[in-house]
N, C-alpha and C positions, 0 to 999 in steps of 0.2 A: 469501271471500278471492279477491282476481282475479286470476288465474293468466294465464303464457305459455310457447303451447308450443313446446319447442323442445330443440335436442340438446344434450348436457351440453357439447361442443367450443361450440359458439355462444352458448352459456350463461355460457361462462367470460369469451370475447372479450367480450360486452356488458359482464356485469361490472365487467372490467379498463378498460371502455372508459368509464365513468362516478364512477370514484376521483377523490377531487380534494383535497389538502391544504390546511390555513391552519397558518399563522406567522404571528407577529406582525402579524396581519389582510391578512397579503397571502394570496391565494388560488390556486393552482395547480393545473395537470393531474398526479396525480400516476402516470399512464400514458400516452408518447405513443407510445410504439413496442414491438416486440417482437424479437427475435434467435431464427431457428432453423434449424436441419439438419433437414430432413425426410428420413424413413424410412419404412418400413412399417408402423413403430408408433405414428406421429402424422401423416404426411401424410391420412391419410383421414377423420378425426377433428378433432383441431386444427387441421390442414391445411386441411380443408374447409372449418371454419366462415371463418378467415381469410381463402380465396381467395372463398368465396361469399357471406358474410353482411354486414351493414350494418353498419359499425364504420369509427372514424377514425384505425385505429390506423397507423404505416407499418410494415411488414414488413421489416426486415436477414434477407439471409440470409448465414448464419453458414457459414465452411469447415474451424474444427474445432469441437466444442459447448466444454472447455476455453477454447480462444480468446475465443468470441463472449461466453461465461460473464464471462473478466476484462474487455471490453469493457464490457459491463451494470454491472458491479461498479464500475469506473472512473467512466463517465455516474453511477451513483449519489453515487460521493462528489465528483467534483467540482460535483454540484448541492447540495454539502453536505445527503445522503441528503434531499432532499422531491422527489426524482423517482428511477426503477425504470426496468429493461428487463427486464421476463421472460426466459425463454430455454425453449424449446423443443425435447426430443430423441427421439428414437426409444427403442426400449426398448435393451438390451443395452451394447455399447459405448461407441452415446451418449448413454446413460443414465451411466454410468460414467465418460466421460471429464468430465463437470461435476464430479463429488465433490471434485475437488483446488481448483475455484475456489468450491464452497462453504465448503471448510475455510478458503479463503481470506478468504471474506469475512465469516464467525462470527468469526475470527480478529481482524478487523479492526472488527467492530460495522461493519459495509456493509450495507444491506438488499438482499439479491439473493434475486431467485422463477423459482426452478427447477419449469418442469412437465415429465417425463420422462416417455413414454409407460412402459408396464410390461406384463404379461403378463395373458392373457387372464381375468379375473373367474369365470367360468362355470369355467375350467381344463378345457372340454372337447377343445380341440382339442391339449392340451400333450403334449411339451412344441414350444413354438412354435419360429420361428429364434430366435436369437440367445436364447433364457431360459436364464436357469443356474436350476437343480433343484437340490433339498438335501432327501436321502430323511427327514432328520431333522424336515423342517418346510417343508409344501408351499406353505404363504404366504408362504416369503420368495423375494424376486428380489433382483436388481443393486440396484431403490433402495431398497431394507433398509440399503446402504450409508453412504447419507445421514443416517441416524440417527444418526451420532457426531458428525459436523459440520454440523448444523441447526440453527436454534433451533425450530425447528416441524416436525412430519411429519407428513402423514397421504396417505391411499389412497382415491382414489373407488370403491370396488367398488360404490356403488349412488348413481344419479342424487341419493338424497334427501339426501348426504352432501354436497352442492357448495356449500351455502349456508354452512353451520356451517363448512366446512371454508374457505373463500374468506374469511370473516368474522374467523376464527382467524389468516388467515395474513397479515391486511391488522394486526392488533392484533402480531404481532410484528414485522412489517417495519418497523415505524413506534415501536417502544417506545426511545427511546431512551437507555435503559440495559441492554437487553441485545439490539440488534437484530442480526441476520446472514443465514443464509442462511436460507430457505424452499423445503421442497421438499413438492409435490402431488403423487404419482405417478397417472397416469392408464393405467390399464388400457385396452390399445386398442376392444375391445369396448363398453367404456361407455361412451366417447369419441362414439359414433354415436349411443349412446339417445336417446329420445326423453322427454321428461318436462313435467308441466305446473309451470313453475315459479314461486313468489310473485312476482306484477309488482312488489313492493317491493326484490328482490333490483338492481334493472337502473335505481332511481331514481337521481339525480345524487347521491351520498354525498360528504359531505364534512367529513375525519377532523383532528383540531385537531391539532396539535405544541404540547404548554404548554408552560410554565417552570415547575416546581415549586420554591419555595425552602426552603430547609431549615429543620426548625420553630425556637423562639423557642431553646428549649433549646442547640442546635449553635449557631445564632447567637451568646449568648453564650462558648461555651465557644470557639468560635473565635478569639472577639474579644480575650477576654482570653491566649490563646496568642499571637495576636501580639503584645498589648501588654506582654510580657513576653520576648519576643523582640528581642536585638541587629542582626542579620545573618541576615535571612528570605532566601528565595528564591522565586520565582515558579518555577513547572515548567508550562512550557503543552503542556497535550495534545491529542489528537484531539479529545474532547469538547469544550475550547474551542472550537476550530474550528467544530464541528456547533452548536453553541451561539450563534459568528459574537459573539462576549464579546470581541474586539482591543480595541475601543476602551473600556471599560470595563477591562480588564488595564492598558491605559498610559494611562491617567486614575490607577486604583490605583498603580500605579509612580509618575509624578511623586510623585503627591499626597504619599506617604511613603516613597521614596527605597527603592524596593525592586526590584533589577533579576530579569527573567525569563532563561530559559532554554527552549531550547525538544525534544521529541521531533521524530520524526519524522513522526509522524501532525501534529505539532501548528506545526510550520514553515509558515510564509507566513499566520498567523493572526494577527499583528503586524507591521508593516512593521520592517524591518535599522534603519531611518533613526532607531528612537527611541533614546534615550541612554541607556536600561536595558537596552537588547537584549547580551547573550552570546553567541548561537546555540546550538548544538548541545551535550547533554553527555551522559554514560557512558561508554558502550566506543568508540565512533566520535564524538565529543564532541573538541571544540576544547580546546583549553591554557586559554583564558578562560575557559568556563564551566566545566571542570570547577574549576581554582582557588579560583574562588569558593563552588560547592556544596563542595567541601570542608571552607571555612569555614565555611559556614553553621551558625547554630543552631536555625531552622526551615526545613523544607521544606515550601510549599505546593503539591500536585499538583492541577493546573485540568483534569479530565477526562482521567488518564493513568493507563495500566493496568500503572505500575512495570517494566515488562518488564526482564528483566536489563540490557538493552543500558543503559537507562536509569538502572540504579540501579548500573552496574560488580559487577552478582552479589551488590548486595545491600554492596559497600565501598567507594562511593565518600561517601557520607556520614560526615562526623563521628558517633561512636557516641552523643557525648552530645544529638544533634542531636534535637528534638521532630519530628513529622509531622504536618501537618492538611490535607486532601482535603477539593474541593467536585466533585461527582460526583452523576449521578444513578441509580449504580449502589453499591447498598450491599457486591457481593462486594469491587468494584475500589476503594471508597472506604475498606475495609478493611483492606488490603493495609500492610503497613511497621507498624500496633502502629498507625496513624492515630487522628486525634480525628475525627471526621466531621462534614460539613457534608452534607446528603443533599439535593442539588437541583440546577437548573440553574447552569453555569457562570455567566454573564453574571448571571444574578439573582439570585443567592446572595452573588457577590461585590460586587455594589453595593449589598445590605444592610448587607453588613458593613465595606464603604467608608464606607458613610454614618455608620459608627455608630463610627468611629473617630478622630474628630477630637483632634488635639494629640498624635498621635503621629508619629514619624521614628524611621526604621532610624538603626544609629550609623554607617553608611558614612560614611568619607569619601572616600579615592581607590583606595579597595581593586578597587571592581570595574572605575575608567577605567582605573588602571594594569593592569589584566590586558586588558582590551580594547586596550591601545597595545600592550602587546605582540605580541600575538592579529595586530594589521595587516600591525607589519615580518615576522611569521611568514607571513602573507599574499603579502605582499610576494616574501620568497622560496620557498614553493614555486612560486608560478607564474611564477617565472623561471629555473627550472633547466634550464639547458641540458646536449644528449649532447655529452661529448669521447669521442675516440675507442670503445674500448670498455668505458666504464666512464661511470657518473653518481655525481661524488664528493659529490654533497651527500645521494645516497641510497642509504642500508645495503640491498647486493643482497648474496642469500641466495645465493644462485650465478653466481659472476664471471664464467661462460661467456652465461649465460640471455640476458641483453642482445645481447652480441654476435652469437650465435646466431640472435637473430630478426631483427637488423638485416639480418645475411646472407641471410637469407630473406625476408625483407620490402622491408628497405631504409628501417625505422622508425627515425624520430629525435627524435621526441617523446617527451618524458617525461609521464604523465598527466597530474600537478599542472599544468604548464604548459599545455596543451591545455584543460581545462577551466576553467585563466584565460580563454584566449581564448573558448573558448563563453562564457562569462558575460560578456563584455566585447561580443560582437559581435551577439548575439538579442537582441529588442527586451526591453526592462525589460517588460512586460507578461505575455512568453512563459508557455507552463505550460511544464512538466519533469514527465517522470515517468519514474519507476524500482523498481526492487523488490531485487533482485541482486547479487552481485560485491561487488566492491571500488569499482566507483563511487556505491552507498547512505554508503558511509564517507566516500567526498569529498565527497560532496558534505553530511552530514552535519555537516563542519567547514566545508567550504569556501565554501557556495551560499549567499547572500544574498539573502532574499525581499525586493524592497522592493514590488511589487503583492500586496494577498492573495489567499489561492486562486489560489498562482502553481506549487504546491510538490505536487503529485503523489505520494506515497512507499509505496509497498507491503511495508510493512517489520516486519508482525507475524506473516507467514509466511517475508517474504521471498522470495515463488517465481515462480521464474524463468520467465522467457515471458509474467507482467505489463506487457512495459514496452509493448511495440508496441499490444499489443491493449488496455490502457489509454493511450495515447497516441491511437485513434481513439476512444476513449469517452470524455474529455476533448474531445477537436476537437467528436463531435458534442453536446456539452454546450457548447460556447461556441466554435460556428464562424465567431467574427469574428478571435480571438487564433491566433496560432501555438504548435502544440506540438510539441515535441522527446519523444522517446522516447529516455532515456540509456541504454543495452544495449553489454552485454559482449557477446563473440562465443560466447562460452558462454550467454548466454541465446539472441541467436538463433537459437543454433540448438536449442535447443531447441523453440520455437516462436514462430515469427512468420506465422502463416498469414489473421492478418484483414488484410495488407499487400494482400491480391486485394480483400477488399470495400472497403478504403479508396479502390483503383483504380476498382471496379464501383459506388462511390456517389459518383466524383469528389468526393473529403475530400483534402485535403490535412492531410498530419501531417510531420514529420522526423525521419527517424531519424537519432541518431549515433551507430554500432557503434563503440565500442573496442574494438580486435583486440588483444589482448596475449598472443594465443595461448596462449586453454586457460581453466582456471578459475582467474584469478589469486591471487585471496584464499585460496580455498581449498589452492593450492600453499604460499603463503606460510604458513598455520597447520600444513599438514603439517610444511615444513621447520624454520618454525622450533620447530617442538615436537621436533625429532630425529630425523624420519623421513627417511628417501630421496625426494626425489618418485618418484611413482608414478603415471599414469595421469589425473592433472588438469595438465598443459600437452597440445598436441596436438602431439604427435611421432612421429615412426614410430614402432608399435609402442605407444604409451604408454611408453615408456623413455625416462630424461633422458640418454640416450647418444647420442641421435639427433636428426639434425636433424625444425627444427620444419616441420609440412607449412603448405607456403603457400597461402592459401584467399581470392580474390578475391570477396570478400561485394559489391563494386558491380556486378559482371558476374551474379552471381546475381539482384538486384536489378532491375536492370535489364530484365530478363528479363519482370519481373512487368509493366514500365513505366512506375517510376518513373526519376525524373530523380537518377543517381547521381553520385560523385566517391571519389576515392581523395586522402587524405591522408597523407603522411609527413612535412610541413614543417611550420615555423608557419605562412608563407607560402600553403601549398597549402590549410593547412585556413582560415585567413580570407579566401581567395576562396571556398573553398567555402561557407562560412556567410555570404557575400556575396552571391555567386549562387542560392543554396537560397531567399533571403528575396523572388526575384522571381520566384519561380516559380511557379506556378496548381498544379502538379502535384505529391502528392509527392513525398518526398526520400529519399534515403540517403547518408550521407556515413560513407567506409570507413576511418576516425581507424585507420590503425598507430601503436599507442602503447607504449614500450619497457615490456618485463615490470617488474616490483621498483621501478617507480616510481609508486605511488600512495601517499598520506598514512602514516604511521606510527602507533600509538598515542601518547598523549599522556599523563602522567602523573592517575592518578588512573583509569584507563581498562582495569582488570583484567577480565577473561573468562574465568568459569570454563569448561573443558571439561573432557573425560574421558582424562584421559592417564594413560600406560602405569606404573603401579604398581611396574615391574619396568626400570629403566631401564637399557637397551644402551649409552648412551654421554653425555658428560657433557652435550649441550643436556638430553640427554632427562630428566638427573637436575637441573638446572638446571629446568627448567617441572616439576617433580614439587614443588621445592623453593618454587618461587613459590605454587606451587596450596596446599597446604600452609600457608603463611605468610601467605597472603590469608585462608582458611576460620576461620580466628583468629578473623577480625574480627567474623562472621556473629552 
C-alpha cells in the first residue's frame, strides 16, 4: 500500500482540501476555506499544517470561535449545505464557546465540522491550561460536551484513527436527512505526530448528494390521500429548499389548485409572485395562511420538521385534518400520526404529480379571499404612524414604554412601518438574515421572498448573535448580492464580533439594528402572561420604573469602521438605506424603533408555554385559562 508521511494537522488539511461534491451532476469544491482562533491547543498543530503546508484552502481568522462557528453555519446553508467552513479552536473555552453554534446547526440539519483542539492524549503532562478534570472519568474534557448536539463525535487519540474518523464525519455532514454538527476533537499532542498515511486518503474524493424517492408502496398511499382530499395544503420546509424542489412545488400547485405555505427554514424557496403562495403560518404565521391551514383537510409537509411554531403546539390544524410528509428523514416524516413518503422533496413529489392526473383541490376563492385580505392587512401595518405618545392602531402593554424611549431616543417609528420601508428600499435580490427577537415574527408574516435563497432564518434555535455573523457567511457565499443582517439590539449585543473580520476581509454586509430597547418579544410574553416586566427592556436597574438607558450602537460601530447612520424618521432611515447601497464598505444603520409595535399574533397562532398554575391576578388566570382550552385540542 503506498503510503505518505506526514503530521496528523497536515493530514487533515490535505484531506479537507480534496472533498468535492456532485448534485444533480454539477460538481463542486466541497471545502474552500476554514475559520479559526488559534491558541496553544491548535496553533502548533493545525496551525502549522495550515501556515506551512501545500493546500488551497483560504484561512478566516475568526474573533470569537461561537461567532466564526455561525459564520460557517450560514456559508453552509446558504450554499443550500454542498459547501462547509470548518472551524478551528483551541482546547478549553474555545473549545466550548462552539457547542452553542453546534446545537445550532443539528438543530437546523446545517452541516458544520468543528475540530477543537483538546487535551493532551499521553495525559502526561495534565492537567494542562485551560483542561477541565473530572476525578470520576479521566477521558472526558470540554468536547465531551459536544456529544449532545452532534451528529457525529469522535477523538484522534492516535494518528491511525484520522482516516475512519474524517471518512465518518464527511458521511454525516452530507446525509441529508439527519445532517448537523460534526465535531473531531483533536488532542494537541497528536496534532504534531507523524504518521505514514494511505496515499488514497488525500485522492480527489468525490461524494454524490442523491435523490432517493419514496418506494412504489408510499407513492400509492400518498396518492390516493390526496385524491381523496378537498382542501390540501402544501407546507414548504427547509428540506424543500436543500432539495432546491420550487419549481416542481408550483408546477404541483397550478397543476391542481393547491396553495402552499411556507416555514421559516422553508421561505424564499418559491417566489411571493405565484398565485398559491400564503406565506408564513403557526405562531408567527400571517392571517392568510393560517386561515386556510385551518381549513384544510390535508396537510402535506415538503421537508418540515413540524416545530411548534409551525404546527401553533400542535392546534392549529383541523383535528379531522389527514397528514402526509415527503422527507428523507423517517423520525421528522413521522411526526403529526403522518402517511410517509420517505424520499427527496423534488423527486418524490413529481412522482406523485405525475401520477395524479384528473384531479383539483375544491378551492374556489377561499385561499384568494384570504390573501386580499392578508394585503390591506399589509397595507396598514406598514403605515402606522407615532401620534403623540401613544400608537393607536397598536395594543401597547405599557402606556408609558413608548413614550419613554421616545424621550430617550427620540424614536418615532413604529417597527411594522420601518420594515415596510426596508423591504421596499433593498434591492429585490438582497439576502436577509435573522434568528431572534420579535423581528423573526415580522418578518415571518411580513417579508416577501420574490428571489429564492433570498431568506436567511435561523429559527430552530432561534439564537441570538446568528444574525451578523451569518449575515458575513451569506456575503461570502454570494459576494455579488447585498446582505442585511436584521438584529435587535438585544442580539447585538450579545454578539456581533465577526463585524472586525468583515472589516479585515473588506466584505461588505449591512446591518439593520432595531433598537426598541431591551428584549422586546420577550417583554411582551412576560407582560402579557401577568408578570411585571422585569430585567428584559434596558433600563436602569433592569426596573420598569426607570428611565430607558440610551445606547448609541452607530458610534460603537463606527468605531470598528463601518460606515454607520442613526435613524428615528421614515425620512432618515430611507436615506439611510439609500446611502448604505453605495457604499464599498460595511454598514450599520441604528433603526430607533418604538417598543409594542411589532406584528401581533393572528388568529389560529396559539403558543404553548409554561405558566404559572397559581394565578396572582386576572391576565395571569386569563393565559392559564387559554392554555387550558387549547391543550383540549392536542
Amino acid at each position: 500500500m503506498e503510503t505518505i508521511k506526514m503530521t496528523v494537522g497536515e493530514a487533515v488539511v490535505k484531506f479537507l482540501d480534496n472533498q468535492y461534491v456532485s448534485f444533480d451532476g454539477v460538481e463542486e469544491k466541497f471545502v474552500e476555506g476554514v475559520f479559526t482562533v488559534f491558541g496553544h491547543g491548535c496553533v502548533l498543530g493545525m496551525g502549522e499544517a495550515l501556515a506551512m503546508s501545500n493546500h488551497s484552502l483560504k484561512v478566516y481568522q475568526g474573533k470569537n470561535e461561537q461567532g466564526m462557528a455561525h459564520v460557517a453555519m450560514s456559508y453552509a446553508k446558504q450554499n443550500n449545505r454542498r459547501k462547509i467552513m470548518p472551524c478551528i479552536s483551541s482546547i478549553g473555552p474555545g473549545a466550548a464557546n462552539m457547542v452553542t453554534a453546534a446545537a445550532c446547526a443539528t438543530v437546523n440539519n446545517i452541516p458544520l465540522l468543528l475540530l477543537p483542539g483538546d487535551t493532551y492524549a499521553t495525559r502526561r503532562p495534565d492537567p494542562v491550561l485551560q483542561q477541565l478534570e473530572q476525578p470520576y472519568d479521566l477521558n472526558v474534557t470540554t468536547n465531551d460536551a459536544y456529544k449532545a448536539v452532534t451528529r457525529y463525535f469522535d477523538r484522534i487519540t492516535r494518528p491511525e484513527i484520522l482516516e475512519s474518523a474524517l471518512n465518518n464525519a464527511m458521511r454525516a455532514l452530507l446525509d441529508t436527512a439527519h445532517t448537523g454538527a460534526v465535531c473531531i476533537a483533536m488532542p494537541q499532542d497528536v496534532q504534531g505526530e507523524t504518521y505514514d498515511f494511505p496515499a488514497r486518503m488525500f485522492e480527489k474524493k468525490v461524494r454524490r448528494i442523491t435523490r432517493p424517492v419514496a418506494v412504489k408502496e408510499e407513492i400509492e398511499e400518498a396518492i390516493a390521500l390526496i385524491r381523496e382530499a378537498k382542501y390540501p395544503l402544501l407546507i414548504v420546509g427547509g428540506g424543500a429548499r436543500y432539495s432546491e424542489a420550487g419549481e416542481v412545488i408550483e408546477e404541483f400547485s397550478a397543476r391542481y389548485n393547491v396553495p402552499f405555505a411556507e416555514t421559516q427554514a422553508g421561505k424564499s424557496t418559491i417566489s411571493c409572485k405565484s398565485p398559491y403562495y400564503l406565506g408564513g403560518l403557526g405562531v408567527t404565521g400571517n392571517g392568510c395562511a393560517n386561515q386556510v391551514a385551518m381549513k384544510a383537510d390535508l396537510i402535506i409537509g415538503l421537508g418540515t420538521r413540524f416545530t411548534d411554531f409551525t404546527t401553533a403546539s400542535k392546534t392549529l390544524f383541523n383535528e379531522k385534518a389527514k397528514v402526509l410528509t415527503i422527507n428523507t428523514s423517517t423520525f421528522h416524516g413521522a411526526k403529526m400520526h403522518a402517511v410517509m413518503a420517505t424520499g427527496d422533496v423534488k423527486a418524490t413529489l413529481k412522482v406523485i404529480s405525475d401520477s395524479l392526473e384528473g384531479y383539483k383541490s375544491a378551492y374556489v376563492d377561499e385561499y384568494k379571499n384570504a390573501q386580499k385580505w392578508w394585503q390591506e392587512e399589509m397595507a396598514r401595518l406598514t403605515s402606522i404612524k407615532y401620534t403623540d405618545t401613544l400608537v393607536p392602531e397598536v395594543k401597547a402593554l405599557t402606556p408609558t414604554t413608548m413614550a419613554d424611549f421616545n424621550e430617550a431616543t427620540g424614536a418615532t417609528l413604529p417597527q411594522t412601518t420601518a420594515l415596510g420601508i426596508v423591504r421596499e428600499y433593498i434591492p429585490e435580490n438582497a439576502i436577509v438574515v435573522g434568528a431572534a427577537g420579535s423581528l423573526p415574527g415580522d418578518m415571518q408574516r411580513m417579508w416577501e421572498t420574490e428571489s429564492l435563497y433570498t431568506y436567511n432564518m435561523e429559527y430552530g434555535y432561534s439564537c441570538m448573535g446568528y444574525e451578523i455573523q451569518g449575515a458575513l457567511g451569506s456575503k461570502l457565499a454570494c459576494p455579488q448580492r447585498e446582505v442585511y443582517a436584521m438584529c435587535g439590539d438585544g442580539s447585538y449585543l450579545m454578539l456581533h464580533s465577526e463585524l472586525v473580520t468583515a472589516m479585515q476581509e473588506g466584505v461588505k454586509i449591512n446591518v439593520l439594528l432595531f433598537d426598541n430597547g431591551g428584549f422586546g418579544c420577550i417583554n411582551n410574553l412576560q407582560m402579557g402572561k401577568g408578570i411585571k416586566s422585569l430585567a428584559t427592556e434596558f433600563r436602569y436597574s433592569a426596573k420598569a420604573d426607570t428611565p430607558f438607558v440610551p445606547i448609541d450602537f452607530a458610534k460603537c460601530a463606527s468605531g470598528y469602521g463601518l460606515k454607520t447612520y442613526t435613524a428615528k424618521t421614515e425620512e432618515e432611515l430611507k436615506e439611510a438605506l439609500e446611502d448604505a447601497l453605495r457604499q464599498k464598505v460595511s454598514t450599520l444603520i441604528d433603526i430607533k424603533v418604538l417598543p409594542k409595535t411589532m406584528t401581533d399574533g393572528y388568529e389560529g397562532g396559539f403558543w404553548q408555554c409554561g405558566v404559572t398554575h397559581n394565578p396572582r391576578n386576572q391576565k395571569q388566570q386569563e393565559a392559564l385559562d387559554d392554555l387550558l382550552e387549547h391543550v383540549k385540542r392536542y
